[in-house]
N, C-alpha and C positions, 0 to 999 in steps of 0.2 A: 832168802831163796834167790839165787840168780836164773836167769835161761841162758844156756850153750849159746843160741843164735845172738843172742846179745855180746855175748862176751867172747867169741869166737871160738868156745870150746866145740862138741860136739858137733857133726852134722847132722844133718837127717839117717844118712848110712853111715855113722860112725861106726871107728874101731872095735863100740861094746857092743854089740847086734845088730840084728834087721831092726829096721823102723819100726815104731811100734811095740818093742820089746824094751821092758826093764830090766835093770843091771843095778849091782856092787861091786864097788872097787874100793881098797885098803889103797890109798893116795898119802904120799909123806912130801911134805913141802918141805923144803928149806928156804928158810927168812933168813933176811939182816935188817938191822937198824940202819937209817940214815942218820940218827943221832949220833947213837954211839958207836957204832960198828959191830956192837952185838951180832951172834950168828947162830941159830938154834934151826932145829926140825920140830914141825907139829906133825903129826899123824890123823887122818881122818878115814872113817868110813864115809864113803858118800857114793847117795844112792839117785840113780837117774830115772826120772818116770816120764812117758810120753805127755805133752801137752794140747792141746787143740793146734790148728796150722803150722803144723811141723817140728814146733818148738818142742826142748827139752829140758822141766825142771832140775836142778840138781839140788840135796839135800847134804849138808854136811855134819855129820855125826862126831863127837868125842864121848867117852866113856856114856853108850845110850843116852845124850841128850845134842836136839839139835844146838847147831852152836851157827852164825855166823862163818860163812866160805872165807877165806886167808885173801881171797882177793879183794871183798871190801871190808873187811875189818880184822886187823891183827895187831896185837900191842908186845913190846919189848918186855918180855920177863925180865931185862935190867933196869933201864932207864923208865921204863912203862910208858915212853913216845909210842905216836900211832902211825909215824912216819917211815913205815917198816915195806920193802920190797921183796917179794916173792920172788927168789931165784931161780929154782928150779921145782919138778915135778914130777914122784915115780910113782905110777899106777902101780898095781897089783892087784886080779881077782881075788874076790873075799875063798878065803881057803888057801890061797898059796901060801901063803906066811905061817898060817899053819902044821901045814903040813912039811917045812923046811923046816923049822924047830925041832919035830919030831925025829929026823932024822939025824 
C-alpha cells in the first residue's frame, strides 16, 4: 500500500473527489525494462480510501487480488529484472471501459 502524499500522487482535493470520499479507477501503466528494453502495459484496478491527516491510501488490484502498485514493485515478463520504469499512466473510472466495449 502506498499513500498519494508520499508519492506525490493525489492531493487532499484531488481529481477523484471531495476529500474524504472513496474512488475506483481502471489505471493502465506502461513499463519498460532497463535491462532489456522490454515494453508491456499492466492494467489495475485501484481503489483510494481516505486516511487519518489527510493522507490517501491507494490499493492496487489485478484479477481480484491485491497485488503490489507498479511504482514499487514490477518485474520484466522477459527478462524477469526488477529494474523496470513506469512510463506513463491512463486513469479511467471503473465503468468507462465498460461501457466503451459495448458499444
Amino acid at each position: 500500500m502506498r499513500l498519494a502524499s508520499e508519492t506525490g500522487g493525489l492531493s487532499e482535493a484531488g481529481s477523484h473527489g471531495r476529500f474524504g470520499s472513496s474512488c475506483e479507477t481502471i489505471e493502465r501503466y506502461r513499463l519498460a525494462c532497463r535491462r532489456c528494453s522490454h515494453r508491456w502495459t499492466s492494467q489495475y484496478l485501484v481503489r483510494r480510501r481516505p486516511r487519518g491527516g489527510g493522507r490517501v491510501a491507494e490499493l492496487f488490484y489485478q484479477h481480484d487480488t491485491l497485488v503490489p502498485s507498479p511504482w514499487s514493485f514490477a518485474e520484466c515478463p522477459r527478462c524477469s529484472a526488477s529494474w523496470v520504469r513506469v512510463v506513463s499512466v491512463k486513469p479511467s473510472p471503473v465503468g468507462v471501459e465498460e461501457r466503451s466495449r459495448t458499444k
